[in-house]
N, C-alpha and C positions, 0 to 999 in steps of 0.2 A: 503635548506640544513638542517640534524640536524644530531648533532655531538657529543661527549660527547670530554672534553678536560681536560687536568690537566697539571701545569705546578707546576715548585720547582726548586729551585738553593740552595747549601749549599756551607758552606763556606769550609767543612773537616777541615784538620789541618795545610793550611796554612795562612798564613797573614792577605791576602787579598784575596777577591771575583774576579775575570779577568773573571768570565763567565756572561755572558750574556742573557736573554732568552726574546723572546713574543713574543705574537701572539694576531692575530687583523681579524676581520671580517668584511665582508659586507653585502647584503643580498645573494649573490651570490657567493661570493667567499671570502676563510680562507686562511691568510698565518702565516705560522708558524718558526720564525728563532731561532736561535741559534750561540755566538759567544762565541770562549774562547781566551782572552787574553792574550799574551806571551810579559815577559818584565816588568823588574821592576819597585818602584817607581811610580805608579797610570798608567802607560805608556800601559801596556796591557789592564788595564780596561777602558782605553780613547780609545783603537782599538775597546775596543768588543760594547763599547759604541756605538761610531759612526757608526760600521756595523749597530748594530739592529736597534737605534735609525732611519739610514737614510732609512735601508728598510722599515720600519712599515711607515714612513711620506710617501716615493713615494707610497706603498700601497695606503695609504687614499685621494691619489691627483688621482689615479689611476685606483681605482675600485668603478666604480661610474653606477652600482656597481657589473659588471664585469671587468675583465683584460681581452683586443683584442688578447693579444699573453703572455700567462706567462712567458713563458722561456725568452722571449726576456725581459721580467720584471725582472726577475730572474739575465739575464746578465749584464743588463744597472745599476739594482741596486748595483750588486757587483762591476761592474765596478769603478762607482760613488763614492761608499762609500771609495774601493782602493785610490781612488783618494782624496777623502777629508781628508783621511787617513795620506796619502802625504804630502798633505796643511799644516795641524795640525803641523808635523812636523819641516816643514819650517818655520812656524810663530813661532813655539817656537827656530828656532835654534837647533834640538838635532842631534846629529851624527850621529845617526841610529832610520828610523822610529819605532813607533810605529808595532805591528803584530798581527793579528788574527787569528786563525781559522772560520770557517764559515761555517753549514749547514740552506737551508731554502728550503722550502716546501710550493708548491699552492696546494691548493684542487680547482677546479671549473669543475661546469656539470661531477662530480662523476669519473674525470678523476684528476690522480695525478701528479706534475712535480716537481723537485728539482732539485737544484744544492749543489756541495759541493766544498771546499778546506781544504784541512787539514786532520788531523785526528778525528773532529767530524763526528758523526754517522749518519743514517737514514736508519732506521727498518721497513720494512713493513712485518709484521705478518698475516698470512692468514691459518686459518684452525690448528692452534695450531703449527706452524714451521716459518721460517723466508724463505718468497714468495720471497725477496731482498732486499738487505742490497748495502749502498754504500761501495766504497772500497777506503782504507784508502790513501792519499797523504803522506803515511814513506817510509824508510827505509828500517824497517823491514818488511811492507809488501808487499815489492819489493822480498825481502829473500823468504818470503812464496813464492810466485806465480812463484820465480824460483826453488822452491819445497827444499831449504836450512833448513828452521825449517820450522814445524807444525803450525799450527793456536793456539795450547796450548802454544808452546813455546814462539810463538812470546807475551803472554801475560805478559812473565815475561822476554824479553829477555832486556839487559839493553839499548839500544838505543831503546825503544817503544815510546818514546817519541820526536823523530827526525823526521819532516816532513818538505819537499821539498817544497811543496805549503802552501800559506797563503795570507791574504790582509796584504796590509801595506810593509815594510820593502823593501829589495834594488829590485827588480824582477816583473815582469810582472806576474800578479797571473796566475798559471793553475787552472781553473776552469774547472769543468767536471758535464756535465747537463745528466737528466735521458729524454728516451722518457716520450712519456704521458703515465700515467698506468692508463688503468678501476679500478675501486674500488669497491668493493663488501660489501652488509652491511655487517658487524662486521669484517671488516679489521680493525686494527690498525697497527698508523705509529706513532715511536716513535723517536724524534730527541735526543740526545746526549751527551754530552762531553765525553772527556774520561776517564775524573773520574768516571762516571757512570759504561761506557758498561766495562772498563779494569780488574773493580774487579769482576764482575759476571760471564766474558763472556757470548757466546751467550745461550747457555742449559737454565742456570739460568734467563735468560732472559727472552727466550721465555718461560719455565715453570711457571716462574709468572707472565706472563701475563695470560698465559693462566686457573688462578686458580681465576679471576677474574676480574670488570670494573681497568680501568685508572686511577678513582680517591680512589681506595680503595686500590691498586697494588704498583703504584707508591711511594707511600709513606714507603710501606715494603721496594720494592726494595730496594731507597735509606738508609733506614737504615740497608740491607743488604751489601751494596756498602758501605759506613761507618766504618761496623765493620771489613770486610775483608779486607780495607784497611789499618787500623790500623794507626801507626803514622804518617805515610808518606801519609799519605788521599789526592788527590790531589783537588780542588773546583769539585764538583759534579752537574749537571743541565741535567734537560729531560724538555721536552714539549709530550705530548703523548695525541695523540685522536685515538677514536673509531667512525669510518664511519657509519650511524643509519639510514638512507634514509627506512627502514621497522621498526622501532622506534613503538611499542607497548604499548607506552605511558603509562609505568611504573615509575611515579614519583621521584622514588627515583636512581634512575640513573642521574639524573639532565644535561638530554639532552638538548641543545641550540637550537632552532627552529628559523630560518631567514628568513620566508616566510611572515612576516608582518612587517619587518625592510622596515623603507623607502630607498628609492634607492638610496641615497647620505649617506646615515648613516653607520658610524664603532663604532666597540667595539673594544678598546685596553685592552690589561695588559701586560705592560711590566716592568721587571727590570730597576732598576737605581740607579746612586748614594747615598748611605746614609750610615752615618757611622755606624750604627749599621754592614754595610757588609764588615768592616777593621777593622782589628787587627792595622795597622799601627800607633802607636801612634803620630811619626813625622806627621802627617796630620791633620791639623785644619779645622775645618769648610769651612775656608775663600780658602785654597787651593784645596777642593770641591766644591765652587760655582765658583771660576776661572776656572776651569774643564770645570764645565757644560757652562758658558759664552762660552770658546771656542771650545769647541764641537759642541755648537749650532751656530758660527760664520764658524766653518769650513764648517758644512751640509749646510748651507743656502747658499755657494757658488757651489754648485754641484745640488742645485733643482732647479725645475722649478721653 
């Protein structure tokens, strides 16, 4: 495989960080999640926690160093995580679980598969236009697709931010999977939140990508997404790579090459806890490593 990738999560203007992002490789196969948070109180960032947190672990127990079936990877993982999701809940006593939104994405053998719930994204860019896009688990873009408002409208309509599906909380997630897609070199697929795609929409989107790499792009973007947000910024998070399998071995593109990784071997970077990513000042140290204690007490009952 060789791939160029960039990831980033910012806080915008509230509190707290609740998105989630990483992505992890093997020498065959890259998967790439994304989770955002809903709920206050550390309570969304312990949902988006444990999504990513538990998919990137099955990942690396998993792609050894292919996945047999992704999607079915894709399902079990989301499943899983819902569920430890649950747990977390119950061992702490809260009324109402924990919720997350959740996109994640496999690349393997130059064929693409994702799942989503929520209103996080997933962009596949081909030839300077968007090839396909997932569609959103709201409200409002239920109204679009019964042709009620426009794809504009619904960017600023005031319930954009109401979605039906998610892990966690009272409901059996809708989760909604992509076929396999061929991939072509210089495709990019760019995963999400909706603090990102909501202030650019898609034009803006695809025009900056298309005026340059992932890791030169991405970083405008977001601070595009930033200022048109303005004070009501909501946390902001992409993961975005560039498919390179014709890679002309131009150095300064800083493509990842996984054809000499040994075949039990991954590469993580993922988000995680630190206060540097809370405004919350009620929160001490000591109520951030109780977090991480039971985040990682909830996953270890849902892995193998």
């Amino acid at each position: 495989m060789k791939f160029t990738i960039y990831q980033e999560s910012r806080i915008g203007q509230r509190r707290n960080n609740q998105d989630r992002i990483a992505h992890c490789y093997s020498r065959d196969a890259l998967l790439m999640v994304l989770a955002d948070g809903m709920g206050g109180h550390l309570h969304g960032e312990v949902a988006a926690q444990i999504t990513v947190q538990y998919l990137t672990e099955h990942f690396q127990r998993e792609a050894r160093p292919h996945l047999d079936d992704p999607l079915q990877f894709l399902g079990s993982g989301l499943a899983n995580a819902h569920n430890a999701i649950l747990d977390y809940a119950v061992e702490r006593d809260l009324p109402d679980a924990p919720r997350t939104t959740c996109v994640a994405c496999i690349i393997q053998d130059n064929l693409a598969y994702w799942a989503h719930v929520g209103d996080s994204r997933l962009y596949l860019l081909r030839d300077r236009r968007i090839h396909t896009r997932t569609r959103d688990h709201s409200r409002v873009q239920m109204m679009v697709d019964d042709g009620l408002i426009t794809e504009e409208q619904a960017l600023h309509h005031p319930a954009r931010n109401r979605v039906y599906a998610c892990l966690g909380g009272d409901l059996s997630p809708q989760i909604e999977f992509s076929r396999k897609t061929p991939l072509l070199a210089g495709d990019t697929i760019v995963i999400c939140s909706d603090g990102f795609w909501s202030p650019l929409g898609n034009e803006a989107l695809v025009q900056g990508y298309a005026r340059g790499s992932v890791m030169a792009m991405t970083p405008q973007l977001m601070d595009t997404a930033e200022k048109l947000g303005g004070e009501g910024q909501d946390n902001l998070s992409v993961v975005a790579v560039t498919w390179e399998d014709d890679y002309s071995g131009d150095p300064t593109t800083m493509t990842i090459e996984t054809q000499t990784m040994p075949l039990n071997a991954h590469t993580t970077l993922m988000e995680g806890f630190d206060k540097a990513r809370l405004r919350d000042t009620e929160l001490t140290d000591d109520d951030i490593e109780r977090a991480i204690a039971e985040i990682r007490n909830a996953i270890n009952k849902f892995s193998k």
